[in-house]
N, C-alpha and C positions, 0 to 999 in steps of 0.2 A: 834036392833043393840046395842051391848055393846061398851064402852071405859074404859078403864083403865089408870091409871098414876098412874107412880111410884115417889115417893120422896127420893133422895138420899142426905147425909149432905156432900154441898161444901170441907169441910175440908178434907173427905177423897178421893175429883179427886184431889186435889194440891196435896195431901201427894203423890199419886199414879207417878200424873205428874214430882213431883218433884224427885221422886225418878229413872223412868224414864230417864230423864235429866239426871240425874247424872251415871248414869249405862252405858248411852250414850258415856257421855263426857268421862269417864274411858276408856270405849272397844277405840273410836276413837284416845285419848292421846297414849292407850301403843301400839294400832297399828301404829300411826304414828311415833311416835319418834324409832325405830325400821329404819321404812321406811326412813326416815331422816336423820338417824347417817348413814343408808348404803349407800343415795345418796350423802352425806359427804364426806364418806367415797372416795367414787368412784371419787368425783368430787378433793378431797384433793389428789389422786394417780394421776389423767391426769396434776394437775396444777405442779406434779414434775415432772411428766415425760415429760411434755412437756420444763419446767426449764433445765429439763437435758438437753433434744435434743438444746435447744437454748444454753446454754455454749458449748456444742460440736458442734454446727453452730458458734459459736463466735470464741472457738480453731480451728475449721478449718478452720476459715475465715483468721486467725489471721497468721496460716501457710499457707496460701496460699501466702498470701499477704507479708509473710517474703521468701518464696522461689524464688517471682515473681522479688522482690528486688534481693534476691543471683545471680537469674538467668540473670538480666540486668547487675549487677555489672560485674560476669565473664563473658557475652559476650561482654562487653566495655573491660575488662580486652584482652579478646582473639584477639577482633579485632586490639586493641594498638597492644598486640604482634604479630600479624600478620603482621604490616604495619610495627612496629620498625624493625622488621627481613628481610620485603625486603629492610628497608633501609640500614640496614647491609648489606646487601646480593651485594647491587650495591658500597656499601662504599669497602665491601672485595673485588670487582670485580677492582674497582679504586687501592686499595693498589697492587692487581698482577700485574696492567697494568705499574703503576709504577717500581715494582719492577723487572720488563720484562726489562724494557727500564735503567734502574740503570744496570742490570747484565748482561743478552745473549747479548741482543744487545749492550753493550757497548767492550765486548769480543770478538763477531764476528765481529764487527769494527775494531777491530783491528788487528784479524787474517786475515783478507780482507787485511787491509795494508802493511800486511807483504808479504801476498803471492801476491801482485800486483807490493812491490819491486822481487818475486823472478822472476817471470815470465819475467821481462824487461831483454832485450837481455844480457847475462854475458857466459865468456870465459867457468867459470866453471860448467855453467847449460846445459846440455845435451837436442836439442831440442823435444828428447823424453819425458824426463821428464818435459819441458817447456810445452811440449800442453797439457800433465797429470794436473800439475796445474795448468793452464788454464782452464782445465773444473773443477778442483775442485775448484777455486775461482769460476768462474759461479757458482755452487752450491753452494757456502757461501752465495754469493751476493745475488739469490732467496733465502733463507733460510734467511737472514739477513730485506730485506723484507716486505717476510711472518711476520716474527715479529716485526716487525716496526710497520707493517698495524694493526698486532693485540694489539700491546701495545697501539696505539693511536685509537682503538675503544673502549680498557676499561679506558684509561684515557681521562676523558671529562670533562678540568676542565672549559672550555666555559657555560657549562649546568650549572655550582653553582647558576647564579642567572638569569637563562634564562627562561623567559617564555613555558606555553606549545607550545604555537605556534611556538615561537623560536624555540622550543626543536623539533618539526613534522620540521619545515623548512631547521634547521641542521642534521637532518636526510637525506632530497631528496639530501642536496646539497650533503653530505659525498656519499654518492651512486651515484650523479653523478661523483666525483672526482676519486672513485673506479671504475664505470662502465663504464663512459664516454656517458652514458645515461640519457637521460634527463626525470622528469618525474612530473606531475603534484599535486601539493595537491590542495585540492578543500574543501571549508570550512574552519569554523575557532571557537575557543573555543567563541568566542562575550566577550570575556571581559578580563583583566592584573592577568591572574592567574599563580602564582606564588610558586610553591611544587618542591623544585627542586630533590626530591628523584623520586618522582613521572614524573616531564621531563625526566630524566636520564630512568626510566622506560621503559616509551613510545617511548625515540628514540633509545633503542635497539630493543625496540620491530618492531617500523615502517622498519629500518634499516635489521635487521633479514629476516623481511617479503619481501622484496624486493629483497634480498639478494637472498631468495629463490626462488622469481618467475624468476631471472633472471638468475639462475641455470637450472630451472627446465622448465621456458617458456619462453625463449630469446625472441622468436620471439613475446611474447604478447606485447601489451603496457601498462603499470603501473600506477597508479595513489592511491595517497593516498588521503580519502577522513574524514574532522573532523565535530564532529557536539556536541551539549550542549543542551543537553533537560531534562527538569524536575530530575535535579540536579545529571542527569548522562553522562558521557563523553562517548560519542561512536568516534573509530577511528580504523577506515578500509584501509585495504590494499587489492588492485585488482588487478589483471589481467586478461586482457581482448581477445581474441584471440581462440587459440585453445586448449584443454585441456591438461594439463602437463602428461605426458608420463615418467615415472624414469624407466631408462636405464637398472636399476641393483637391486637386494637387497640389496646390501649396501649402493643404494640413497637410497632406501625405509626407509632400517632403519635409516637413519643420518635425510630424512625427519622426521619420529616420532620423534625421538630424537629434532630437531630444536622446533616441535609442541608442546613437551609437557615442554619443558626448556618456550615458552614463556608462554604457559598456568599457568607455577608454579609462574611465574614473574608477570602476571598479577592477578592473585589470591593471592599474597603476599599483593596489597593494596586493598583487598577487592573488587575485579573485577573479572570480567570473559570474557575465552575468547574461540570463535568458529571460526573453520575453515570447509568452502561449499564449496567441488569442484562442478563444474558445466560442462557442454560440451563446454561452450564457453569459458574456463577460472577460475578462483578461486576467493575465497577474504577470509578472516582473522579477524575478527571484536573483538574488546576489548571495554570493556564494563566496567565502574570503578563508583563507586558513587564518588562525592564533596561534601565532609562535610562544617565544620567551620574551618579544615586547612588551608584554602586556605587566 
């Protein structure tokens, strides 16, 4: 059995190894820093593009958050003018009623006077002509009134500092004063609230609504009924009986007409209002938020 050994001089495995190493360390440096600058690279493009996307989440945020403001500003703006316009709206309704009761009726008052002297018994009045103006003062007299009634339902200077409830109470009383019918309110606002555009509202409205059913259902019984929950005013007009019947098309139409005059009146202060016929009768319900006017 042979063996052999070789001897080789150390200086030349360093030289070898070290040259090795270093031919190493070259190939790995220029491959990496290549690989390097391009995840750099890649990572320096997401960290703008993501900067970007956050200032355009910042400018959108920023216009959102400015439109959200426009948009409360003009609807406190629309809803002021909404309410300042029905106050208008019963203030213009007060200057006509006034200016009804200044002008016709102080005119046919005293075209009434005149023809009440002509008709008393005279030599020179022919009693043909004496029953002629006879019925023509009757027709002053109703025509005088008519607008009597109507000047003192737009002027209600009682309502200036009357309660709501006031305001529903003077309501049943003026209706019975007109109808000679008596009718019940039931309920009540619970507390001295005090809007007297907003009374003046309610008791044309309540006032209307009755007006109607005792047009339209004599024979039901009436009752207006108030309530105050979760800072909204509900106040219903009923009748109770048998379903209202209109005669003619032209109740039909004066009825829409009456319905959507109070619907526009309660949607002036930010309220709404439905009317349900039913088989046994009707009812009318308004419905209005209370703010911090009150």
């Amino acid at each position: 059995m042979l063996a052999g050994e070789i001897y080789e001089e150390s200086k030349v495995l360093e030289r070898q190894i070290a040259d090795t190493r270093h031919t190493s360390m070259v190939g790995v440096f220029l491959l990496s820093v290549p690989m390097l600058s391009l995840l750099y690279l890649v990572v320096r493009r997401g960290a703008r593009l993501i900067e970007q996307q956050r200032r355009t989440l910042r400018e959108s945020l920023r216009n959102a958050i400015e439109l959200s403001v426009d948009n409360n500003r003009l609807r406190l703006l629309a809803d002021n003018a909404r309410i300042e316009a029905g106050k208008l709206n019963e203030r213009i309704l007060d200057q006509i009623g006034a200016d009804l009761h200044d002008g016709p009726v102080q005119l046919l008052t005293l075209v009434k006077l005149r023809l009440s002297d002509l008709v008393t018994p005279r030599p020179d009045v022919s009693p043909t002509t004496r029953d002629a103006l006879t019925k023509i003062l009757d027709l002053v007299g109703n025509i005088l009134d008519e607008v009597r009634n109507l000047s003192a339902g737009l002027v209600l200077p009682e309502l200036e500092h009357a309660t709501i409830d006031e305001a529903l109470q003077l309501a049943t009383k003026r209706y019975l004063e007109i109808t000679g019918r008596d009718t019940s309110l039931i309920g009540s606002v619970g507390m001295e609230l005090r809007i007297p555009d907003l009374s003046i509202c309610l008791y044309r409205f309540v006032l209307e609504g009755l007006m109607n059913s005792y047009r339209h259902a004599n024979s039901n019984s009436h009752m207006v009924r108030c309530s105050f929950k979760r800072g909204r005013l509900f106040v219903a007009v009923v009748d109770i009986g048998e379903r209202p019947v209109l005669p003619s098309k032209r109740e039909v139409q004066r009825a829409r007409l009456g319905k959507v005059s109070q619907k526009r009146r309660i949607r002036s202060f930010g309220g709404r209002m439905r009317y349900f016929p039913r088989r046994n009768g009707s009812f009318a319900i308004a419905s209005l938020p209370i703010g911090n006017d009150d």
